[in-house]
FIKOLZA-1660 file (N, C-alpha, C; in steps of 0.1 Angstrom, whole numbers, plus 5000, padded with zeros to 4 digits):
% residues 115
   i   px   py   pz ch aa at
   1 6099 4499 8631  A  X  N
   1 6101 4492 8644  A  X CA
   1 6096 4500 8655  A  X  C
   2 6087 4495 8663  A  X  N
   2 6079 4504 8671  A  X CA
   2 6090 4500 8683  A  X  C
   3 6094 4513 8688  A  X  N
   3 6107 4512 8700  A  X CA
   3 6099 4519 8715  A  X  C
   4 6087 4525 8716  A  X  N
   4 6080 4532 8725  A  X CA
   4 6061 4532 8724  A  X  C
   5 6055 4523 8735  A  X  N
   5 6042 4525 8731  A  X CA
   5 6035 4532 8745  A  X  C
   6 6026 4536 8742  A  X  N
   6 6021 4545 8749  A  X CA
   6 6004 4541 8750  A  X  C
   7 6003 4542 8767  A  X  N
   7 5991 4539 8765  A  X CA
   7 5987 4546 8779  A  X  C
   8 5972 4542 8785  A  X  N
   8 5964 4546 8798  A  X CA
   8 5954 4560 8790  A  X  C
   9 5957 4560 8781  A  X  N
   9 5945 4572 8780  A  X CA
   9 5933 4574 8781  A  X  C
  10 5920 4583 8779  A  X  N
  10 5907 4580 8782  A  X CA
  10 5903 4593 8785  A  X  C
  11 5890 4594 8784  A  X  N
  11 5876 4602 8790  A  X CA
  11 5874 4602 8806  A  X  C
  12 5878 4615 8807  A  X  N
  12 5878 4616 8826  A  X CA
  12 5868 4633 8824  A  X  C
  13 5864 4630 8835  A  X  N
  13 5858 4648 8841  A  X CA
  13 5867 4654 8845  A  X  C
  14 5864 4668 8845  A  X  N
  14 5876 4676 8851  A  X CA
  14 5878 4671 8868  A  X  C
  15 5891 4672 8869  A  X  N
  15 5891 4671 8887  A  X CA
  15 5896 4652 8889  A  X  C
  16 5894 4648 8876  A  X  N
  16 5894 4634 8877  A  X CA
  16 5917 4632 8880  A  X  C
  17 5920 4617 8877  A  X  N
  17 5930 4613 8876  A  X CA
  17 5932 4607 8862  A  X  C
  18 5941 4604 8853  A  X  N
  18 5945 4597 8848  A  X CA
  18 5963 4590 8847  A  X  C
  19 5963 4581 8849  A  X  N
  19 5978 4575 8848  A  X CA
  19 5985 4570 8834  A  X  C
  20 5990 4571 8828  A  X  N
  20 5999 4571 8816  A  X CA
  20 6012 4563 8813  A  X  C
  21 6011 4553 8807  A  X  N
  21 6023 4543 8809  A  X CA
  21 6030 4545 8792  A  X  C
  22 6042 4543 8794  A  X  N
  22 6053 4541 8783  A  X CA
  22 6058 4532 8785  A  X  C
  23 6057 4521 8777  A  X  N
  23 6067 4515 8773  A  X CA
  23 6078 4512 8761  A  X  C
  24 6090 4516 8766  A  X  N
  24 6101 4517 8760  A  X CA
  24 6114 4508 8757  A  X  C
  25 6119 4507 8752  A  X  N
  25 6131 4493 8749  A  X CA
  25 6142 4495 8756  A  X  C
  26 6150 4487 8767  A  X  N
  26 6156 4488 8778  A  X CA
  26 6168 4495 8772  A  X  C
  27 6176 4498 8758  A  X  N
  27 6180 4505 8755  A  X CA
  27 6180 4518 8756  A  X  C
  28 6165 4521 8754  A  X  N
  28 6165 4535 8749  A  X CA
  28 6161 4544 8764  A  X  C
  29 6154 4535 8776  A  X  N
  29 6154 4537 8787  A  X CA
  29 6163 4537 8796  A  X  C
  30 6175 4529 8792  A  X  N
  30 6184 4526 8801  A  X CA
  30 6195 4541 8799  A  X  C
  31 6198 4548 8786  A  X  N
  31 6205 4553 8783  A  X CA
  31 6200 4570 8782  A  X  C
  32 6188 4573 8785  A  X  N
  32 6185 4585 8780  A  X CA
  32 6176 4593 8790  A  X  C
  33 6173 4605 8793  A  X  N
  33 6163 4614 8795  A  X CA
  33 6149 4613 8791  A  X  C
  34 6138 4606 8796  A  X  N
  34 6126 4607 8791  A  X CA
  34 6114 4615 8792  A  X  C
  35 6108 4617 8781  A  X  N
  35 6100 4630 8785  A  X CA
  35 6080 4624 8779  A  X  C
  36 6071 4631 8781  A  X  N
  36 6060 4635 8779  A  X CA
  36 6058 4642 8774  A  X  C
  37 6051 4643 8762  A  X  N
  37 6048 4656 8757  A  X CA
  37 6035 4654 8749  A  X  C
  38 6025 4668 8747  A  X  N
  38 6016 4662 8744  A  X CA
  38 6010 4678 8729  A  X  C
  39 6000 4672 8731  A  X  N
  39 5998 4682 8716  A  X CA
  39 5985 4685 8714  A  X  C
  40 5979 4689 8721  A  X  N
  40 5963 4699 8718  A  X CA
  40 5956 4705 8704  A  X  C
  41 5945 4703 8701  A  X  N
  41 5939 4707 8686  A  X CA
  41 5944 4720 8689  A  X  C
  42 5947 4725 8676  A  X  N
  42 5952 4739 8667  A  X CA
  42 5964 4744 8673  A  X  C
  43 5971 4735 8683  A  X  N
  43 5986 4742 8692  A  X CA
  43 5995 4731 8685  A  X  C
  44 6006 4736 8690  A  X  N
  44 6019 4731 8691  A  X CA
  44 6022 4721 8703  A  X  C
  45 6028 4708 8692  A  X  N
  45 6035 4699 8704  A  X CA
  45 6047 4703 8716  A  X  C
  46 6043 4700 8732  A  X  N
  46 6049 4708 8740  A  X CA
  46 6057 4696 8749  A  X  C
  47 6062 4700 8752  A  X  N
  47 6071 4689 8763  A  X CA
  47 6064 4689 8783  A  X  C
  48 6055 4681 8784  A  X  N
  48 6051 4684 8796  A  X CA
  48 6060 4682 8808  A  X  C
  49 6066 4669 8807  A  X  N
  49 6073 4666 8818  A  X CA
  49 6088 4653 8815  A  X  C
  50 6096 4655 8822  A  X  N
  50 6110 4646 8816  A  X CA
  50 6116 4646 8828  A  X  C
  51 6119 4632 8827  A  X  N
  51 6127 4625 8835  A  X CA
  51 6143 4623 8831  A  X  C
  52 6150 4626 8839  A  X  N
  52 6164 4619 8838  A  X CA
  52 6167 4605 8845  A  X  C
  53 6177 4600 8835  A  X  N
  53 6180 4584 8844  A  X CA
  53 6186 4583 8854  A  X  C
  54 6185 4593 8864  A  X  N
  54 6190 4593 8879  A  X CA
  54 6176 4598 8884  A  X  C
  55 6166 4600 8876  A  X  N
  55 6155 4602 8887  A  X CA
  55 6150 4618 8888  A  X  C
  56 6156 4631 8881  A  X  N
  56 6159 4646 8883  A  X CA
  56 6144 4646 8874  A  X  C
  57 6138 4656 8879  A  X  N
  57 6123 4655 8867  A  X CA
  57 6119 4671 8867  A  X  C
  58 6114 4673 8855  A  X  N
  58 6110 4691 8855  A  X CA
  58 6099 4686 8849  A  X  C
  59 6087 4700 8852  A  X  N
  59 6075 4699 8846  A  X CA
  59 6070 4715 8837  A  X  C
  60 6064 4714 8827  A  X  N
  60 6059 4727 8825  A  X CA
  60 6051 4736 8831  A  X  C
  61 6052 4745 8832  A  X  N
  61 6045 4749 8846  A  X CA
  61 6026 4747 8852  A  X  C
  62 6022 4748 8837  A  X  N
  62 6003 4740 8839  A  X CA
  62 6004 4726 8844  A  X  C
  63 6014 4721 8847  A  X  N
  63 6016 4705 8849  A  X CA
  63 6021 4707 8865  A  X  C
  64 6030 4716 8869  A  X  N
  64 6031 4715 8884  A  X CA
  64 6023 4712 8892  A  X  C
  65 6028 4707 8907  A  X  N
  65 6015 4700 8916  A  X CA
  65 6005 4694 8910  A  X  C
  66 6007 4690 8898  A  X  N
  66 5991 4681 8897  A  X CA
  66 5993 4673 8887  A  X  C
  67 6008 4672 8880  A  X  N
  67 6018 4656 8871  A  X CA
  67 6025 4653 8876  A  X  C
  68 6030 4639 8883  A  X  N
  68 6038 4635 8884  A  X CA
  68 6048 4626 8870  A  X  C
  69 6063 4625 8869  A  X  N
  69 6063 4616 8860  A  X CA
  69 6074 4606 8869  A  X  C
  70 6076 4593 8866  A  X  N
  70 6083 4585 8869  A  X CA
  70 6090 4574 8863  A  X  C
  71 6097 4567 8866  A  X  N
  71 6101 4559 8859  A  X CA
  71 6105 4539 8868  A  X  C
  72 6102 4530 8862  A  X  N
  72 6104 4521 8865  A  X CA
  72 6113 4508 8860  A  X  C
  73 6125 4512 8862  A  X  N
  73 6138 4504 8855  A  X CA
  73 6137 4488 8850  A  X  C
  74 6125 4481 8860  A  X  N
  74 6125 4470 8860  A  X CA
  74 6117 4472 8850  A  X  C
  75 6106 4476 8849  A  X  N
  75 6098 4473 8834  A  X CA
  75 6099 4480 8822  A  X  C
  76 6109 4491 8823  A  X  N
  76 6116 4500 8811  A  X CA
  76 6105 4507 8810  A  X  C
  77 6095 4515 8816  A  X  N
  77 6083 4519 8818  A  X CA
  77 6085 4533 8823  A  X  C
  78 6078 4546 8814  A  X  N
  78 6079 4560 8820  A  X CA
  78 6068 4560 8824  A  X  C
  79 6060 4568 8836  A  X  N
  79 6048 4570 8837  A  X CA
  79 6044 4580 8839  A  X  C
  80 6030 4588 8841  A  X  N
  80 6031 4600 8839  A  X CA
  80 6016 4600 8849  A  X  C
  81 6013 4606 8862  A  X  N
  81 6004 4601 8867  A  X CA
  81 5996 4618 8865  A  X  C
  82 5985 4620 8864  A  X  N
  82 5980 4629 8859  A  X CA
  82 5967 4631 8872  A  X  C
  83 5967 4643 8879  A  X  N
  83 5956 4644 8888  A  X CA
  83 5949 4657 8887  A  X  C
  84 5939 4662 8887  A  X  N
  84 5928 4674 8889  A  X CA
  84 5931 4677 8874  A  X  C
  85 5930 4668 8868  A  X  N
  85 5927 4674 8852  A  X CA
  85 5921 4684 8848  A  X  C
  86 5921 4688 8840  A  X  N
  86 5911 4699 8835  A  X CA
  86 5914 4701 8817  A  X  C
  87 5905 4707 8818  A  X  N
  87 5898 4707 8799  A  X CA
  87 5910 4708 8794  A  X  C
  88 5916 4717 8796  A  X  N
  88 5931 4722 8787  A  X CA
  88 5943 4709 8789  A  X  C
  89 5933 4699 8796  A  X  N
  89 5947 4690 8794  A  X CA
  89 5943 4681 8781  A  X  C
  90 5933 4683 8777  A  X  N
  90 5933 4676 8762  A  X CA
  90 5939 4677 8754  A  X  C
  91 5944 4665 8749  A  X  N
  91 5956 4663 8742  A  X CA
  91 5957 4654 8736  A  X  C
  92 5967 4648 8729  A  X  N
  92 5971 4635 8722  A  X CA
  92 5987 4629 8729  A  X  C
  93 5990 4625 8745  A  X  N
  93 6002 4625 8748  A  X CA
  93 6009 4615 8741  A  X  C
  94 6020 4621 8738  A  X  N
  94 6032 4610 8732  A  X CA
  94 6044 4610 8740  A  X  C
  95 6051 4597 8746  A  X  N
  95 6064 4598 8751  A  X CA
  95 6078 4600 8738  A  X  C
  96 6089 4603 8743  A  X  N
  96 6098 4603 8734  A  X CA
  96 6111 4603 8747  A  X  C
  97 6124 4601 8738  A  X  N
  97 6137 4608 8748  A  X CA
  97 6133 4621 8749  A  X  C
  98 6148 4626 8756  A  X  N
  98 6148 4642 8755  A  X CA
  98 6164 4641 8753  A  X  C
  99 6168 4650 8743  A  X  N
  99 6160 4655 8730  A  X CA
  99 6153 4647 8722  A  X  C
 100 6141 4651 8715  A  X  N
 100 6134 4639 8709  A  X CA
 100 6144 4630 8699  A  X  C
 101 6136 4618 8695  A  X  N
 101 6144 4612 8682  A  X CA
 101 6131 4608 8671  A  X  C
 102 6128 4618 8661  A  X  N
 102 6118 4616 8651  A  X CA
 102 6117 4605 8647  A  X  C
 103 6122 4591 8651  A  X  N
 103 6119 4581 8645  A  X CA
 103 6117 4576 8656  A  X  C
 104 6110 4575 8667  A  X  N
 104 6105 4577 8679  A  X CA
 104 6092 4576 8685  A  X  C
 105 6083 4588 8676  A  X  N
 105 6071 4595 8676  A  X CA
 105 6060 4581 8673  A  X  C
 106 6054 4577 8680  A  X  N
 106 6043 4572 8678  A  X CA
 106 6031 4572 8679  A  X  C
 107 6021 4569 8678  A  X  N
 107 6007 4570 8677  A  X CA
 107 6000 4578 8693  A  X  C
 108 6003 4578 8699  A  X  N
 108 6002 4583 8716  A  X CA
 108 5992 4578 8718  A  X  C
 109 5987 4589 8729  A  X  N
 109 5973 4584 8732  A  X CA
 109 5964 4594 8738  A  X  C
 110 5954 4593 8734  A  X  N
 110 5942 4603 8738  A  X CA
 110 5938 4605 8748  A  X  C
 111 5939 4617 8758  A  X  N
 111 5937 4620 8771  A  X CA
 111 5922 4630 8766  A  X  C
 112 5913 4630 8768  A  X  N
 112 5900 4639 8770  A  X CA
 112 5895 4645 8785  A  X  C
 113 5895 4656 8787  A  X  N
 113 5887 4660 8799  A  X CA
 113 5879 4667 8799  A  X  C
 114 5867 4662 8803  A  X  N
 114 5855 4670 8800  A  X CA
 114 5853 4680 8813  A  X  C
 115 5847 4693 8811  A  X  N
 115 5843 4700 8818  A  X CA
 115 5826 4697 8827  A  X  C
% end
């Protein structure tokens, strides 16, 4: 049962924007902490940015001033607005709660930034 899909990914230049939408089951948004996280060739999957359901949000520090994340109750929708990219933000981002729930983890989506 796919409970989280994830999309807005794509091929930007460095310096570019990209925006990032989750959609999640009014359950699983209504009740929990949501996060971003994403996972780079030959690294480990990292948590970039998490929202709480009052709105409180932390970011990893490469993500400050230049990720926003948000949330939109009406459409059960996390989003993740992404500005002055750069190469090292290549990744494969996946939303999830926080703490994750491994049966959760879906297919994400491909963010590229070319230099």
């Amino acid at each position: 049962q796919v409970q989280l899909v994830e999309s807005g990914g794509g091929l930007v230049q460095a310096g570019g924007s990209l925006r990032l939408s989750c959609a999640a089951s009014r359950i699983i948004f209504s009740r929990n902490t949501m996060g971003w996280y994403r996972q780079a060739p030959g690294k480990q999957r990292e948590l970039v940015a998490s929202i709480t359901t009052d709105g409180y949000t932390r970011y990893v520090d490469s993500a400050k001033g230049r990720f926003t994340i948000s949330r939109d109750s009406v459409k059960n929708t996390v989003y993740l607005q992404m500005t002055s990219l750069k190469p090292e933000d290549t990744a494969v981002y996946y939303c999830n709660k926080y703490p994750t729930d491994t049966d959760y983890w879906g297919q994400g989506t491909q963010v590229t930034v070319s230099s």
